[in-house]
N, C-alpha and C positions, 0 to 999 in steps of 0.2 A: 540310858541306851535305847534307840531305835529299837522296836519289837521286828524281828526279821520275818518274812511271810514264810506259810507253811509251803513245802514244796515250789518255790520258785518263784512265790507273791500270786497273782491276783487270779483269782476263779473268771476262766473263758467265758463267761454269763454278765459278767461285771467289767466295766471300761467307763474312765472320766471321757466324756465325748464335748468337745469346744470347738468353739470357731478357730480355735488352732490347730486339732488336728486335723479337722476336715483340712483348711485350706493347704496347710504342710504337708500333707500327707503321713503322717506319725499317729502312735498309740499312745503316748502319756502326754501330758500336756507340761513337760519339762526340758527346760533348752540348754547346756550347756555354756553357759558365755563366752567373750573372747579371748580372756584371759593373757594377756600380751602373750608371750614368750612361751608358756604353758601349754597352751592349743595345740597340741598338735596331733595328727593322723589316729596314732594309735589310742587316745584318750576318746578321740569325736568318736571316732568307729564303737568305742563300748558303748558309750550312750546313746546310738542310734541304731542297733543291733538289739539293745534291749528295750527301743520302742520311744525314746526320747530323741531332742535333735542331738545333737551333734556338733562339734563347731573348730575351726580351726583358724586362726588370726593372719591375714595376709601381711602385718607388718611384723609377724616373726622371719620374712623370708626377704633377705635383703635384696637379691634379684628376682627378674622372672622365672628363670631356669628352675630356680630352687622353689619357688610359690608350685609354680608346672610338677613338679616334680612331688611334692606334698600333695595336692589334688587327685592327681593320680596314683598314690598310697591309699590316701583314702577310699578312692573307688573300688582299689583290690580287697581293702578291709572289711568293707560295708556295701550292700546294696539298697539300702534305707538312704532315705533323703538326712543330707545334712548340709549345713550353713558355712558360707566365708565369711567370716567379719573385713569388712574395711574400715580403718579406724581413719581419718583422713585430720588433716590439721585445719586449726580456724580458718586459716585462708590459703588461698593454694599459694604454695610454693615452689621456687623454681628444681627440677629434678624430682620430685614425687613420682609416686609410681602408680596413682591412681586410677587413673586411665587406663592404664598397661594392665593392672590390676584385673580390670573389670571386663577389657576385652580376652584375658586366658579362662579367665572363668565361665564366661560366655562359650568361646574354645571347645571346655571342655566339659560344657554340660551342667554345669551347678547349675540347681534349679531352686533354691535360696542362699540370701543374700543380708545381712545386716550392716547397716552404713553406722557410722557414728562424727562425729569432732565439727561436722556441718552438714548446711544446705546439701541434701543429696540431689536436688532437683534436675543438676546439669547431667546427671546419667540414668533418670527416671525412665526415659522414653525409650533407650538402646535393653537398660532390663528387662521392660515387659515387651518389649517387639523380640524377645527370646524368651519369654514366656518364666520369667522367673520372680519369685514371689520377696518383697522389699520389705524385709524388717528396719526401722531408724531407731536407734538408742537414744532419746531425750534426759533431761534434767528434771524439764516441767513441764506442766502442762500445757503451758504458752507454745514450746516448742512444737510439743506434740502433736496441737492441730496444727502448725504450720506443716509438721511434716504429712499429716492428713493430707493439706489444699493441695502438695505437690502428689501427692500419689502415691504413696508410702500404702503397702496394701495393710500393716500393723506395727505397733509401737513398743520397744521394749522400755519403759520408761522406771528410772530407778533414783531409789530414796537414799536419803541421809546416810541410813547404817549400813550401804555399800562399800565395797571394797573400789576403790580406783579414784574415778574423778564424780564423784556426785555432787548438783546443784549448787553453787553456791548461796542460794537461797536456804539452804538449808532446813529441808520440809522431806519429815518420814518416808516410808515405802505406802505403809497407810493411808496418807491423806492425798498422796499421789494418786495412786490406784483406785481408789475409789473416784476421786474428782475424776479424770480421765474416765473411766469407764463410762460415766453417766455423761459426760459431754461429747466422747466420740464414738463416730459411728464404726471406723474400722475397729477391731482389736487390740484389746492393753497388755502387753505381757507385764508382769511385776517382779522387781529383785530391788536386794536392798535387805540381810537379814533374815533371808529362806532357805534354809538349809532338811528340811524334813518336810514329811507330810502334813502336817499341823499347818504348817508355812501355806504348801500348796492350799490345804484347803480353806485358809484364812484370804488368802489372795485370790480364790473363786466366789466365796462371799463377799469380796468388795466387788466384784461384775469384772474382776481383771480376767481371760480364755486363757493363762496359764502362767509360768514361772520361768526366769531365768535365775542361774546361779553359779558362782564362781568360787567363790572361797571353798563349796564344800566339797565341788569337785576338785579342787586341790590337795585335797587328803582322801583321793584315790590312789590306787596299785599303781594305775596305768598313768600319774601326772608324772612328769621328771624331773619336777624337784627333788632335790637331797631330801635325806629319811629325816636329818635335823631339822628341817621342816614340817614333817609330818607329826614329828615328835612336840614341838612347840604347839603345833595346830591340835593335838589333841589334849595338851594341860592348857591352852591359852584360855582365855576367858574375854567375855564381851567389852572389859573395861581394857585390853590388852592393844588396842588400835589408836591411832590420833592421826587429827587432823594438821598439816602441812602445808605449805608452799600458795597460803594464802596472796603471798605480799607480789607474788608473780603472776596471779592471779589464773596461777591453774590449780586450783585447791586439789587437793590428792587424800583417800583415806588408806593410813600403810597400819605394817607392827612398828609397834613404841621400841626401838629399840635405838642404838647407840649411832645409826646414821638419821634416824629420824629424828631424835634430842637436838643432835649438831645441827640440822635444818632449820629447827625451831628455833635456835639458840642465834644463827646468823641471821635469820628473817627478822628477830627484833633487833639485831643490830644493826639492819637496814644493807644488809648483803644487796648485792645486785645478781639478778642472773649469771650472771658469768662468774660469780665467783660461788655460789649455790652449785653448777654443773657439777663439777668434781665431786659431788657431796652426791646429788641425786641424778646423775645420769642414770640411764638405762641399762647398758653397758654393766655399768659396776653395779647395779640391782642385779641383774642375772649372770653375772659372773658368782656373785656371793648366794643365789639360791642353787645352782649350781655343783658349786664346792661344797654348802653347808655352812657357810659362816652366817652365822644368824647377828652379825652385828655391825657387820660391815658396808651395806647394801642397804636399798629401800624393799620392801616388800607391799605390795599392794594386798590388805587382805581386809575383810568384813570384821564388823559386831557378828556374824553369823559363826564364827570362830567360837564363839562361844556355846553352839550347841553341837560341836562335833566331838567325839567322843572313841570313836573306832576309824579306822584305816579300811576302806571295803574297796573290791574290786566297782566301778562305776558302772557295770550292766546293773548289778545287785543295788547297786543304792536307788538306782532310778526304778526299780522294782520296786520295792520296800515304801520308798516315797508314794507310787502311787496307790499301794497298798494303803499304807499310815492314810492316808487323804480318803481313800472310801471308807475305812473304816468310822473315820471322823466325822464325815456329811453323815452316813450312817445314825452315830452317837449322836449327833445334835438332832437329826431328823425325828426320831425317837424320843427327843422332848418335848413334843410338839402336843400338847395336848387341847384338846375341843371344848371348846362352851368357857 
């Protein structure tokens, strides 16, 4: 179990200082992810109220009204900077809402932004002529400077033992984050497996300016999935996740559970998309996190599942992380010995 800080975590004299939060404007160097369906208002608000970003996922909101209307929650929740994810698809399609997307947020003020599924290139230039700062989710490092050349002002770039769609190269958070760091000049944020301060401060000794994470902000107070969820996430274990939906070639990391087998089980029988839907749509994933049926639904969750242990409000945890992380630079620094 996480050591909880005395009195509220970190002594006013003491602060992890990165090129992320200078450039964010934030106190911990921990972001929220996007978390599909998850994200939303009242979860971002804790974690950036307690000095972390904050985030909340634009394609949980099937129109603009409703995106408008979440953004503006948020603002009442929080006066701290926090992030819209736009997850965007490999190639545009026709009716997305990307554009639409990006001009409410614009609208209404968001002053970061994280792209992810492509090229964010075609709406680099309307971001920063509003002055708002451009995180891109990569796989690997190849993408990563790519999103560098367009102007991405930092990189959240995530390994193997993530929860959702990582690389299918299939290469660590580790060997990610450290190659990135040393080849780019913007900012690497790291996820993939970080669920505590050990985490953070292992991913600031690879040269990554700080951490995203998703699985462990899901066994928060404030996430709204079913308690059956929170209940699995805190007996599950590292070995409790598999990998999916190779043969479609949008590899996905979920829980091993009885819609993930069935996936697996048609993908070697040479299933085609269209007959997979039914099995793994979206829909029926968050219908079943939800309800609580842990069996009937996909669930996107980490190997990081495996260091979670208690259920805390998300101000607290983003506290305690940054705690755990000094105390840790701390301990290593302290072995440092001369001659």
């Amino acid at each position: 179990m996480a050591e909880r800080p005395e009195k509220g975590g970190i002594p006013m004299s003491k602060r992890i200082k990165t090129r992320m939060t200078e450039l964010l404007g934030i106190e911990i160097p921990v972001m929220q992810s996007g978390m599909q369906n998850l994200a939303v208002p009242e979860l971002a608000a804790a974690v950036s109220n307690a000095g972390g970003l904050g985030t909340i996922n634009a394609a949980t909101y099937p129109d603009i009204q409703s995106f408008r209307a979440a953004i503006c929650l948020l603002k009442e929740l929080t006066d701290k900077p926090f992030c819209v994810n736009v997850s965007m698809l490999p190639f545009v399609s026709v009716g997305e809402l990307t554009m639409d997307y990006m001009k409410t947020l614009i609208e209404e003020g968001v002053t970061i932004v994280e792209t992810a599924g492509r090229n964010p290139k075609p709406y680099v230039s309307m971001l920063k002529a509003a002055g708002i700062r451009l995180i891109h989710k990569v796989p690997t490092v190849k993408h990563a400077l790519k999103a560098q050349s367009v102007g991405a002002d930092m990189v959240s770039i995530v390994g193997l033992e993530g929860a959702g769609h990582p690389g299918t190269d299939e290469v660590t958070t580790m060997i990610l984050a450290d190659k990135a760091s040393k080849i780019l000049d913007i900012p690497v944020l790291a996820g993939g497996g970080i669920a505590d301060g050990r985490g953070l401060a292992a991913a600031l000794a690879l040269g990554a300016e700080g951490v995203f994470m998703g699985t462990r902000f899901a066994a928060c107070e404030e996430c709204i999935i079913h308690p059956n969820y929170k209940d699995w996430m805190i007996r599950g274990q590292e070995q409790d996740t598999v990998l999916i939906q190779r043969s479609i070639n949008n590899m996905v990391r979920v829980m091993n559970n009885e819609a993930a087998r069935k996936t697996a089980q048609m993908e070697v029988a040479g299933a085609s998309l269209e007959e997979l839907l039914p099995v793994i749509s979206g829909k029926k994933g968050k219908d079943a996190q939800m309800s609580g049926d842990l069996q009937g639904g996909l669930f996107s969750v980490g190997e990081a599942v495996g260091l979670i242990d208690e259920i805390l409000p998300a101000g607290e945890l983003v506290t305690m992380i940054a705690a755990e992380a000094i105390r840790q630079m701390e301990k290593l620094a302290g072995q440092i010995e001369e001659g």
